[in-house]
DRENSETI-176836 format. One line per 5 residues: number of its first residue (from 1); their letters; for each residue x negated, y negated, z of C-alpha. Coordinates in pm, whole numbers, plus 32768, in hexadecimal, padded with zeros to 4 digits. Layout:
# DRENSETI-176836
NUM) A) X/Y/Z | ...
END
This chain:
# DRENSETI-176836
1) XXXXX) 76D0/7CAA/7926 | 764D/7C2C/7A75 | 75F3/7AD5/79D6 | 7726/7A91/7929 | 780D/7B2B/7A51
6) XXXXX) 7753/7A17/7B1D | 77AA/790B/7A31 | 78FB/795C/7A4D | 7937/795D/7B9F | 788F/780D/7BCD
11) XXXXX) 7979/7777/7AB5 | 7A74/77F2/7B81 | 7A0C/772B/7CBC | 79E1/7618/7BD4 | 7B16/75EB/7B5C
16) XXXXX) 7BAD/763E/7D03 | 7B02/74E8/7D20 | 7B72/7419/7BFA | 7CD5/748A/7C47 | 7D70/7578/7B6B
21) XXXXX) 7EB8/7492/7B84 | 7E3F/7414/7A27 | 7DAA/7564/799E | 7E81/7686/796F | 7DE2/779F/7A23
26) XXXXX) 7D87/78B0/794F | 7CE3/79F0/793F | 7D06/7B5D/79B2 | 7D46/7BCF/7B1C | 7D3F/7D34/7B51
31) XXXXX) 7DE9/7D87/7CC4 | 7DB3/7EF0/7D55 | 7EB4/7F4C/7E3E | 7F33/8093/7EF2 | 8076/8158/7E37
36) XXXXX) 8139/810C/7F31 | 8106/7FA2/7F60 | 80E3/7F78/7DD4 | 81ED/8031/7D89 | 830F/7FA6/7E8E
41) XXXXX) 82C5/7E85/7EDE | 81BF/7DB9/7E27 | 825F/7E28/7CB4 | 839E/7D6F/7D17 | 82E3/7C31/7D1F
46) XXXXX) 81B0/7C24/7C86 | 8278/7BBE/7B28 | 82C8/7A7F/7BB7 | 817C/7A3A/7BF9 | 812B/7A80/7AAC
51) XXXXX) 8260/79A9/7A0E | 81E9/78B3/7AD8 | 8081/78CD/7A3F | 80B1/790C/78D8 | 7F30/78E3/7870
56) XXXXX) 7EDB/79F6/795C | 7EA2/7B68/7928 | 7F0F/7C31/7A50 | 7EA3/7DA1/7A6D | 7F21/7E6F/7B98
61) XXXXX) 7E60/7F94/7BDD | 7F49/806F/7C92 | 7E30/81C1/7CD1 | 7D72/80FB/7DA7 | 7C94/8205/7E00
66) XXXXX) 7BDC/81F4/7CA5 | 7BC6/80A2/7CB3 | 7A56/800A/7D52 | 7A31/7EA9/7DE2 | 78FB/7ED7/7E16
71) XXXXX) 78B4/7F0D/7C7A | 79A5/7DF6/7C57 | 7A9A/7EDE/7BBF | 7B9A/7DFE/7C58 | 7BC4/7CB9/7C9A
76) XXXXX) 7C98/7CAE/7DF7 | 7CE1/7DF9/7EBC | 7DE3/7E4E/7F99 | 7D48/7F77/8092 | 7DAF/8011/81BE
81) XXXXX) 7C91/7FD6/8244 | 7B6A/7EE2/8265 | 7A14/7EFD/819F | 7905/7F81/829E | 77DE/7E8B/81CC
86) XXXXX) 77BF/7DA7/80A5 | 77F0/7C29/8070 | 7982/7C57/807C | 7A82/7B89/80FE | 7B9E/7C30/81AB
91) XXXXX) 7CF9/7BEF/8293 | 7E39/7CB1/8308 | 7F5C/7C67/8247 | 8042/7D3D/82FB | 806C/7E61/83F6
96) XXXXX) 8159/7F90/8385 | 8220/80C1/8400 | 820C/8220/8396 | 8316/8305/83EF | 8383/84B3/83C0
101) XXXXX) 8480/84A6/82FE | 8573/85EC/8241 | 8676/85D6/8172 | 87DC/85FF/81E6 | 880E/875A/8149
106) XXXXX) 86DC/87D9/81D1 | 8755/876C/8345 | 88B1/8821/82F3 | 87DA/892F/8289 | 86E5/8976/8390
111) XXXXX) 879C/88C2/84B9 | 874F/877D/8589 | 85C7/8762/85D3 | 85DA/86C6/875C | 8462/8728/87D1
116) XXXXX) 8305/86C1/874C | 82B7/883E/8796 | 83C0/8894/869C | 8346/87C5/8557 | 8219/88CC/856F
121) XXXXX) 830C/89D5/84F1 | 8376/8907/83CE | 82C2/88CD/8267 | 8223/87B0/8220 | 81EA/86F5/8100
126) XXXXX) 8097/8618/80FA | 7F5A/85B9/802B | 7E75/8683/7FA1 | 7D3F/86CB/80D7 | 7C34/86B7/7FE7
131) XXXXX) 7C9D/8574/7F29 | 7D17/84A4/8062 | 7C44/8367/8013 | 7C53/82BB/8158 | 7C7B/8318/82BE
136) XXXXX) 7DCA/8242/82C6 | 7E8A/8346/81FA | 7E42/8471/82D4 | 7F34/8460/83C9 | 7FBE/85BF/83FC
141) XXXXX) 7ED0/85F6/84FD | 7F70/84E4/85EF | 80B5/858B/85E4 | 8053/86FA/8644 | 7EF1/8744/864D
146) XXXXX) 7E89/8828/853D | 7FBD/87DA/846B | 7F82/8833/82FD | 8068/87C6/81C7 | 810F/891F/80FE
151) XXXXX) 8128/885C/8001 | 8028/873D/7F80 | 7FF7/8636/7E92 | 7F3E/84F1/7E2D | 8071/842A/7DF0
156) XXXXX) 8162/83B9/7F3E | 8266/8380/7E16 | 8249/84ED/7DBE | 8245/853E/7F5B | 83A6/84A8/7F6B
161) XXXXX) 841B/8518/7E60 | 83EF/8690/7EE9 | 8461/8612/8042 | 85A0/8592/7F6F | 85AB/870B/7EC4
166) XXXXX) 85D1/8782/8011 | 8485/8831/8043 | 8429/87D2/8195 | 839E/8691/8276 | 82F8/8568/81EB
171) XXXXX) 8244/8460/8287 | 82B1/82F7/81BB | 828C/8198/8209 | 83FA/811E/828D | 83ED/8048/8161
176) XXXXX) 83F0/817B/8093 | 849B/8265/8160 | 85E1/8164/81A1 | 8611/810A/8044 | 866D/829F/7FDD
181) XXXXX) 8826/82CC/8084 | 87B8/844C/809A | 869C/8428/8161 | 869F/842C/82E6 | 8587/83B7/83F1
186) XXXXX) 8528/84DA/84D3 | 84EE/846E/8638 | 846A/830E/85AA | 8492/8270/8768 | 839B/8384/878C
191) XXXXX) 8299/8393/867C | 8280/8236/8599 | 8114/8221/8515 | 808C/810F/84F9 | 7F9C/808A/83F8
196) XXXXX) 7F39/7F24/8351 | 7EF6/7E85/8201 | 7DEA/7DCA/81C3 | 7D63/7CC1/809C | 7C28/7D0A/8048
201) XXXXX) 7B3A/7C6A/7F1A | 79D5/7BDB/7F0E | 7974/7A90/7F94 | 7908/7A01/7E59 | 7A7F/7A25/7DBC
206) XXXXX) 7B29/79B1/7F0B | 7B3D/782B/7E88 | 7B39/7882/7D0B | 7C74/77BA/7C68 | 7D12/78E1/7BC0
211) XXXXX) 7CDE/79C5/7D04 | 7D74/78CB/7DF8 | 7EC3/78B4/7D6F | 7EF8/7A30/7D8F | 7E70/7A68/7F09
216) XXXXX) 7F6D/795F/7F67 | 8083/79DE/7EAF | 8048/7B47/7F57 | 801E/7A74/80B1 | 815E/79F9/8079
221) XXXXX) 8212/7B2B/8018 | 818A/7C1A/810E | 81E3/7AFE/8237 | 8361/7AF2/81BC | 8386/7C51/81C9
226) XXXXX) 82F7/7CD0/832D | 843C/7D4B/8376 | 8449/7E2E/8210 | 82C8/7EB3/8270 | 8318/7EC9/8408
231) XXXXX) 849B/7F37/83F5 | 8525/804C/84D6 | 85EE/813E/840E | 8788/8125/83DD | 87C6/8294/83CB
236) XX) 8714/83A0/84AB | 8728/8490/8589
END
């Protein structure tokens, strides 16, 4: 597999430097990307890129956590984080916001939360301990030290979903969080979180003709929507 992997990647360069104007790119580009991210944002556009490509195959691995770079399980990556070794190329493509957020019923419920010393007395909703795959998603801890979620799960779909249901607090990207009417940021002048996405695939692929295309198309998109990843929210309290 080695061999023939190789071969293919330096076909790919090969036709980056004939010009692929005259060659319709084709092939199979598997993307691994974050639920989040995959799921409101990138599968809103990524169908244009593929109208726009016909001959390609695009696969969009939306658990990235079983998904390995580093076996080449995946073609480009986007991680909230940088790898720590290996022949990769990587860059930011944008910075966002975290905030708490409840739902409205649950505010009418249990009353106005005004102090970070009161969100301790609230449930939250959060990941799983044991399955949080990267640093970047444990975040509790920077809003009250010790904080643990009541109630966990893998999926931040499933997380606001419950926060919807009116369970308790929820941490969500704004661009999650402000697309829901019965949601509501809690304190979001006081505690945003910050975190940022990055691009990441090996060097080798970086200038490969089908692989090009795609990294500048998510360039693109991610740069025309800072304002969707780095909003501040329209309702809270």
């Amino acid at each position: 597999m080695e061999p023939a992997r190789a071969m293919s990647i330096e076909a790919d360069k090969m036709l980056g430097v004939v010009g692929e104007g005259t060659i319709p790119l084709s092939g199979v580009i598997r993307l691994s990307v974050p639920e989040g991210f995959g799921s409101f944002f990138i599968a809103d556009r990524l169908p244009h890129f593929a109208s726009q490509h016909p001959n390609l195959t695009i696969e969009m691995v939306n658990i990235q956590q079983i998904v390995s770079l580093s076996r080449r399980e995946a073609d480009i990556s986007i991680s909230l984080n940088t790898p720590k070794a290996g022949a990769y190329y990587f860059e930011k493509i944008c910075s966002y916001i975290l905030y708490i957020y409840a739902s409205k019923d649950y505010l009418k419920q249990y009353g106005k939360i005004e102090r970070r010393s009161d969100l301790a007395k609230h449930p939250f909703i959060g990941y799983i301990e044991d399955m949080i795959f990267t640093p970047e998603l444990n975040y509790l801890g920077e809003i009250v030290p010790g904080l643990r979620p009541s109630y966990q799960t893998s999926s931040v779909f499933a997380q606001a979903k419950a926060c919807r249901a009116g369970y308790g607090l929820c941490v969500l990207p704004y661009y999650m969080g402000n697309m829901f009417d019965d949601l509501v940021a809690v304190m979001p002048h006081s505690i945003p979180i910050h975190r940022d996405y990055f691009l990441v695939c090996h060097n080798d692929v970086i200038d490969a003709a089908r692989i090009r295309p795609l990294i500048d198309f998510i360039r693109a998109e991610t740069a025309k929507s800072n304002d969707w990843f780095a909003g501040f929210p329209s309702q809270f309290v």
